[in-house]
C-alpha positions, -999 to 999 in steps of 0.1 A, spaced: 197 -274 -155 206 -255 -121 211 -223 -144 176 -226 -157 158 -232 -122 177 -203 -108 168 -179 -137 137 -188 -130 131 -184 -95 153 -149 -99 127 -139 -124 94 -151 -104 112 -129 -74 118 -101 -95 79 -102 -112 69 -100 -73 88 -73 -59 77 -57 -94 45 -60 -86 42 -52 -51 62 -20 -49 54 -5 -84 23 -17 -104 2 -19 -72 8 22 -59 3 34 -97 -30 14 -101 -39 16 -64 -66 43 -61 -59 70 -38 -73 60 -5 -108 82 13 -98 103 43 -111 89 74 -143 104 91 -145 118 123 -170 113 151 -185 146 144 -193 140 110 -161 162 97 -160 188 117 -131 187 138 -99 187 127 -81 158 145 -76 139 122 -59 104 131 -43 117 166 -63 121 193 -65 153 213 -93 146 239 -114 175 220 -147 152 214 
């Protein structure tokens, strides 16, 4: 009985890490660039270098 409850909580463990760290990325879809204040313009990006 202990063998079956802790075959089963192994495999409910393993199904999530599964599923967080490989099915989600490959079906994720790529993510949109972040805008700028400028409309695009500027090429900071994400760090901020006091140019706007």
């Amino acid at each position: 009985m202990q063998t079956i409850l802790v075959l089963l909580i192994f495999g409910v463990a393993l199904g999530y890490l599964l599923k967080k760290f490989v099915w989600n990325p490959l079906v994720e879809s790529p993510k949109k660039t972040t805008g700028t204040l400028d409309g695009g313009k500027t090429k900071c990006g994400k760090k901020d270098c006091q140019c706007h």
